[in-house]
C-alpha positions as CSV (number, residue, x, y, z in Angstrom):
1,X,86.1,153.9,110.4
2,X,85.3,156.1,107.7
3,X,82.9,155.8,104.6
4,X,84.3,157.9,101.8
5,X,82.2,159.5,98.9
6,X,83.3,161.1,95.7
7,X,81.1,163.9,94.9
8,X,80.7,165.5,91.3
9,X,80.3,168.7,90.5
10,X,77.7,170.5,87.9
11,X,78.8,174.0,87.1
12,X,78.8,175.9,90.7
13,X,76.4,173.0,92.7
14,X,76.4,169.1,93.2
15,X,75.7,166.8,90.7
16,X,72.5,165.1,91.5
17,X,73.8,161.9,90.3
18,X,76.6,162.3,93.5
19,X,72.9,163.3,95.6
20,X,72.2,159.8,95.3
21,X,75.1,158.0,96.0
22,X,75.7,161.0,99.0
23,X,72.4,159.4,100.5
24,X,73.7,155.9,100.0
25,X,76.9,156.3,101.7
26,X,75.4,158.4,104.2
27,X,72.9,155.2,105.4
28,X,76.4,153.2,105.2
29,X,77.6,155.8,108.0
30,X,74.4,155.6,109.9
31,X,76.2,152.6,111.9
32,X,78.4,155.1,113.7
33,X,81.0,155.7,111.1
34,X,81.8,159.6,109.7
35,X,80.8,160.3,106.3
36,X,83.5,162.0,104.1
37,X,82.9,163.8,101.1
38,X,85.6,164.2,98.3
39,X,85.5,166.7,96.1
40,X,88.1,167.8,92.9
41,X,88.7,171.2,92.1
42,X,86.0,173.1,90.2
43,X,84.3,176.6,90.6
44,X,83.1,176.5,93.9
45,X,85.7,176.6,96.7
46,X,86.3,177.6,100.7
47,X,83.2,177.8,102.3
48,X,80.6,178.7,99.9
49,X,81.8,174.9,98.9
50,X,80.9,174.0,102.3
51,X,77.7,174.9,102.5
52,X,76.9,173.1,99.6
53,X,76.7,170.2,102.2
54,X,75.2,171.9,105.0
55,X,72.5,169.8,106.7
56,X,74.0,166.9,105.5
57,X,75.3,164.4,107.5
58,X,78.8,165.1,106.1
59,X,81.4,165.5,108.9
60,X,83.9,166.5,106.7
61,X,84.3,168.3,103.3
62,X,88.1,167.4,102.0
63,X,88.8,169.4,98.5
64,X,91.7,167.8,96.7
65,X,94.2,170.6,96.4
66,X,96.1,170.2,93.3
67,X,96.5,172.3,90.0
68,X,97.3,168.9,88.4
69,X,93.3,167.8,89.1
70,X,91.6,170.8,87.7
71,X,91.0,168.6,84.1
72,X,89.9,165.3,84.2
73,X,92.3,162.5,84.3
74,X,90.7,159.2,86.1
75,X,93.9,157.4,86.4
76,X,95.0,160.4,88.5
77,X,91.7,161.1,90.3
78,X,91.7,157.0,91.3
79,X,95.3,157.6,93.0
80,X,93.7,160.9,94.9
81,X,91.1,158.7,96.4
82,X,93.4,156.0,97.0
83,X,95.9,158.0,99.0
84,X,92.7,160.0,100.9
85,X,90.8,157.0,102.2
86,X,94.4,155.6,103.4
87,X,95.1,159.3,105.2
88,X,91.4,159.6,107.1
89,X,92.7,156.2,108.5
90,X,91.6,153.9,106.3
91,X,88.1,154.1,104.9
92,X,85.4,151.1,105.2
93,X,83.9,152.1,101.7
94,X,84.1,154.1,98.5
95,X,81.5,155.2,97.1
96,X,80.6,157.3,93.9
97,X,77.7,157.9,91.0
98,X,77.6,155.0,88.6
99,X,77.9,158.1,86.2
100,X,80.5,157.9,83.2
101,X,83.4,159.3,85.4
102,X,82.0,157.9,88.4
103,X,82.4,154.4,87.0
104,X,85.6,155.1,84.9
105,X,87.5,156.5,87.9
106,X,86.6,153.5,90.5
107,X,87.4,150.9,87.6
108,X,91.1,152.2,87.9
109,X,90.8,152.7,91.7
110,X,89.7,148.8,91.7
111,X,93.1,148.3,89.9
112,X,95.2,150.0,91.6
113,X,94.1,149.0,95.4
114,X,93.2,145.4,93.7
115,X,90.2,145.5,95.3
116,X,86.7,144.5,94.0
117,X,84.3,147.1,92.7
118,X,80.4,146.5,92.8
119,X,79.0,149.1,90.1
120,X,75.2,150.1,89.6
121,X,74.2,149.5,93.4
122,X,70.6,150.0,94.2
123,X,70.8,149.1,97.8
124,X,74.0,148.3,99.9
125,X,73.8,147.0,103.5
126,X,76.2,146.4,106.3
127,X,76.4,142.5,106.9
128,X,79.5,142.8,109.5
129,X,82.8,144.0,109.2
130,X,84.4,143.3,105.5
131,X,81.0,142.2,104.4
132,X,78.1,144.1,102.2
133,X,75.0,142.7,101.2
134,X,74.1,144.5,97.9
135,X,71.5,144.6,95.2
136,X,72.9,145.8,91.8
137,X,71.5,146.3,88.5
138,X,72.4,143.9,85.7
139,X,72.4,143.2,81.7
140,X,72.1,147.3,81.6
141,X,69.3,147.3,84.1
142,X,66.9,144.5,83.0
143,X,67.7,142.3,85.8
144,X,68.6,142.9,89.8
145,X,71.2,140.9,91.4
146,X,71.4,140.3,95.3
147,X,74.9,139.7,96.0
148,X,77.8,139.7,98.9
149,X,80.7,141.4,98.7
150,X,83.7,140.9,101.0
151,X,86.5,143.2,100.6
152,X,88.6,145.5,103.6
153,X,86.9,148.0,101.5
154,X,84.1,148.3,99.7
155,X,84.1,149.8,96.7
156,X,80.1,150.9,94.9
157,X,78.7,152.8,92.5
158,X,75.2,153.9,92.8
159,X,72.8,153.7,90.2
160,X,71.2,156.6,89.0
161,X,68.0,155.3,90.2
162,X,68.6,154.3,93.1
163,X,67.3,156.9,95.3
164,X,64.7,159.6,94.5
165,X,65.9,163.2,95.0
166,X,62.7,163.9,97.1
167,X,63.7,161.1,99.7
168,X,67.0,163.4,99.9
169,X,65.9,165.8,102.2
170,X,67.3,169.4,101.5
171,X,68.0,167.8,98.3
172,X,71.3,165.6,100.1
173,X,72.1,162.9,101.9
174,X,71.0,160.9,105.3
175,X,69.9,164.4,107.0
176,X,70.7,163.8,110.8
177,X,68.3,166.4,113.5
178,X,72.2,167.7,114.6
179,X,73.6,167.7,111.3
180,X,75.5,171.4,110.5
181,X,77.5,172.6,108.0
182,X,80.9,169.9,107.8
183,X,84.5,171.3,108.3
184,X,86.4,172.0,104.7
185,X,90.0,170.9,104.5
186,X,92.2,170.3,102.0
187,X,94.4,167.3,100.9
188,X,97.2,167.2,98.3
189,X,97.7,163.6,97.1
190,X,101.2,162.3,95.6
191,X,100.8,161.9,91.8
192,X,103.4,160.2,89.3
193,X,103.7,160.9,85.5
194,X,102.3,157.9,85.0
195,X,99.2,159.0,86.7
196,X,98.7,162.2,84.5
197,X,99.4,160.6,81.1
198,X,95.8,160.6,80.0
199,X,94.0,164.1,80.9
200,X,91.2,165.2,79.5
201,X,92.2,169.0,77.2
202,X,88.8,169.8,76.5
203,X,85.0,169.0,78.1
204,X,81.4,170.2,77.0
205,X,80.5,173.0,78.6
206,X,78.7,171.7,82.2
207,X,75.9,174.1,83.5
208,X,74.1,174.5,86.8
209,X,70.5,172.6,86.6
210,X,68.9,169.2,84.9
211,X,71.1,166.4,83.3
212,X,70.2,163.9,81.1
213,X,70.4,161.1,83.9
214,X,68.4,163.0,86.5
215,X,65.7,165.0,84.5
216,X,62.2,164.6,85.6
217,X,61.0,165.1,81.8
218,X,63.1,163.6,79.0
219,X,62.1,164.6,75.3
220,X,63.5,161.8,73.1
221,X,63.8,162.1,69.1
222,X,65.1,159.3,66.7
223,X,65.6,158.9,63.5
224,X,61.9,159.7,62.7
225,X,62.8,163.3,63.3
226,X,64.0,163.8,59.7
227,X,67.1,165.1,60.3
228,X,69.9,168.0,62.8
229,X,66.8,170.9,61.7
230,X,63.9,168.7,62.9
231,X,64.8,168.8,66.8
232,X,64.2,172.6,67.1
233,X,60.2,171.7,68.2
234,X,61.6,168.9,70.6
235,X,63.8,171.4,72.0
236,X,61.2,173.9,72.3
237,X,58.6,170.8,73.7
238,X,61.5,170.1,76.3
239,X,61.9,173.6,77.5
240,X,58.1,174.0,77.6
241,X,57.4,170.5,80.1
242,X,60.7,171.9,82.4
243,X,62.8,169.3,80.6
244,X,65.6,167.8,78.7
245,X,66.3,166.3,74.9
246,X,67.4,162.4,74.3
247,X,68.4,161.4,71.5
248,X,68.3,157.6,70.1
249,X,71.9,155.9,69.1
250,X,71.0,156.3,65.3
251,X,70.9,160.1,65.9
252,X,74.5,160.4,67.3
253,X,75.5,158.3,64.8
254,X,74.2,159.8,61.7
255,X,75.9,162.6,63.5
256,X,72.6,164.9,64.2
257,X,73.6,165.4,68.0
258,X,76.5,165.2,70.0
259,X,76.5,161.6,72.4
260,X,76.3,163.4,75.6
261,X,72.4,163.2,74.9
262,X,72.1,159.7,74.0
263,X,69.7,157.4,75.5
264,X,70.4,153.9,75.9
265,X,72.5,150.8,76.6
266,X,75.7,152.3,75.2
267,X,74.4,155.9,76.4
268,X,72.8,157.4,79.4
269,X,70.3,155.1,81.5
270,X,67.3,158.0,82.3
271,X,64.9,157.6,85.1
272,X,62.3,160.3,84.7
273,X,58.9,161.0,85.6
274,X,57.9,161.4,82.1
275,X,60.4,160.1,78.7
276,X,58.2,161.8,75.8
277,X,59.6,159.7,72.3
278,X,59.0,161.0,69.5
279,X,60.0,159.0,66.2
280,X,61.8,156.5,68.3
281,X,61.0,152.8,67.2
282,X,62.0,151.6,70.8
283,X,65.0,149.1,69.8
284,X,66.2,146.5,72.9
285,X,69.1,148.7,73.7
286,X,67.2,151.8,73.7
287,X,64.5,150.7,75.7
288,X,67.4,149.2,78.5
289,X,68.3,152.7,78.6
290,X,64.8,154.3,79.7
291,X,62.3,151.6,81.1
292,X,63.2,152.9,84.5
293,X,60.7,156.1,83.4
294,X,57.8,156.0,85.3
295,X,55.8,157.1,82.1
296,X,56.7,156.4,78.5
297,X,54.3,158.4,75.5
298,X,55.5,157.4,72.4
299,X,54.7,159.3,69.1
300,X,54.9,157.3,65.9
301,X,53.7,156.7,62.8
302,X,54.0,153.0,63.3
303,X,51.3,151.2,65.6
304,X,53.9,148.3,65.7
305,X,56.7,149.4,66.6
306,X,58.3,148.3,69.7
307,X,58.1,151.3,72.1
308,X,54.4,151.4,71.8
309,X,54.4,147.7,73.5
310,X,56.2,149.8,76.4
311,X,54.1,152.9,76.7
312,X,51.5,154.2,78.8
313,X,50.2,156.4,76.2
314,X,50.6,156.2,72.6
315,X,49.8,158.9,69.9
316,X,49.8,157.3,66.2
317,X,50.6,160.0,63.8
318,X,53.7,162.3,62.3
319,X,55.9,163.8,65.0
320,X,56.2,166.4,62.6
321,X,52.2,167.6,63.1
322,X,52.0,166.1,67.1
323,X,54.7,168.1,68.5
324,X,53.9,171.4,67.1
325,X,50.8,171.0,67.8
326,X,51.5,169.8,71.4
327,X,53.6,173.4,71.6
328,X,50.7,175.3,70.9
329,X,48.9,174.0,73.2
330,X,50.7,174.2,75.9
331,X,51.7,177.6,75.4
332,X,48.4,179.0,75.1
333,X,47.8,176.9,78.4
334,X,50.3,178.6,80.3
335,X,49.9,182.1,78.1
């Protein structure tokens, strides 16, 4: 049998969201099944995409070979995987990054298969054939939920903190002592109209590096930043500490930043080493969004608002003095 595993791309690399769930579905394979990783069309292709993977314990690389791919349509990606885990002889798992496509694009391959789909998986586990005993984040990550799903196939999404990039040696998955660089091969699925009548036309630009969901240093502003000029000095704060800007849902909304940097229940869930908040009041659906952080340092004029009742640290003051000044000093630090 065969454990499959959707991997994303970002810009010419992996996504490390896809690192995560690659280490997942590798311990899945660890039972004596081959690990198969699926990858769409993007920038990187032959072998160079091969050795993204080298010293992984990937047997087997399969690029889905199809102009029709290149953009993002999920109904269309779901078939691909649908008709690739039935052609590698019929895979034991799915698995993929509990990441916006990642979740969209198993929902519809849980449709079309009818099979069930267990999303946000911290920790899966073998518990015989057709049978997975699971852990799963719940209620946005407030809650864990042990659970068993029985299905022919199992189909998972990994949380984005599930597994720390450090305990993915050579920054991949389940590293085996013989592991090489896995054969590339391509596969064309069979896609219908039907399948290609939503498609995305245009994305954000997607560069090499730090996302918002896997950063180890998140700046966050809210609405205490004033307004689109006042997150200049969180951008420069971010780019200082090797970092990232978050943004609360008030911000997208008053239209100050685009969503994509959203943190939150209805945005990304973060899981840094350090989430720096600056004029963020810390509402319940924010704070679902970041309390995996291993430090929170709020700065806000309020002593009562609720983020301070979550952070480590708290500095009491106007963002607008703090974080310039926090600038200075770190540049004449590393000067």
């Amino acid at each position: 049998m065969t454990v499959l595993c959707w991997v994303e791309r970002d810009g010419a690399g992996l996504a490390d969201s896809s690192l995560r769930a690659l280490s997942v579905a590798g311990s899945l394979a660890a039972g004596g099944e081959s690990l198969i990783a699926a990858v769409f069309p993007g920038a990187t292709v032959g072998e160079e995409l091969a050795e993204l993977f080298g010293g992984c314990a990937v047997a087997e690389v399969c690029l889905m070979d199809s102009e029709e791919l290149t953009r993002y349509a999920p109904a269309a990606w779901a078939r691909s995987l649908q008709q690739l885990a039935a052609a590698v002889g019929g895979a034991s798992a799915v698995v993929a990054a509990a990441s916006d496509r990642g979740s969209e694009v198993l929902a519809h391959l849980g449709a079309v298969t009818g099979l069930p789909v267990a999303t946000n998986c911290v920790s899966v586990q073998s518990a015989g054939v057709g049978s997975w005993q699971l852990t799963r984040q719940r209620w946005a990550g407030s809650l864990l939920e042990d659970a068993l799903l029985e299905a022919p196939c199992a189909l998972l999404t990994v949380a984005a903190d599930a597994v720390q990039l450090a305990d993915c040696p050579d920054g991949g998955a389940a590293v085996s002592s013989g592991a090489s660089r896995p054969t590339l091969r391509s596969f064309t699925p069979t896609l219908a109209a039907a399948d290609l009548q939503v498609r995305a036309t245009e994305s954000a630009d997607q560069t090499s590096g730090m996302s918002l969901a896997t950063a180890r240093v998140v700046v966050g502003g809210g609405r205490g930043v004033g307004g689109p000029e006042g997150f200049a000095a969180l951008e420069d704060l971010a780019g200082l500490l090797g970092g990232v800007l978050g943004v609360s849902r008030v911000v997208t909304s008053q239209g100050w930043r685009p969503h994509r940097q959203q943190v939150g229940q209805t945005g990304t869930k973060i899981a840094p080493e350090l989430y720096l908040a600056c004029g963020i009041s810390g509402a319940i659906q924010h704070m679902a969004g970041c309390l995996s952080a291993k430090h929170i340092v709020a700065v806000n004029t309020d002593a009562d608002a609720p983020i301070i009742a979550h952070a480590e640290y708290a500095v009491i003051g106007d963002l607008n003095e703090v974080v310039p000044a926090l600038v200075a000093a770190i540049r004449a630090r590393i000067g």
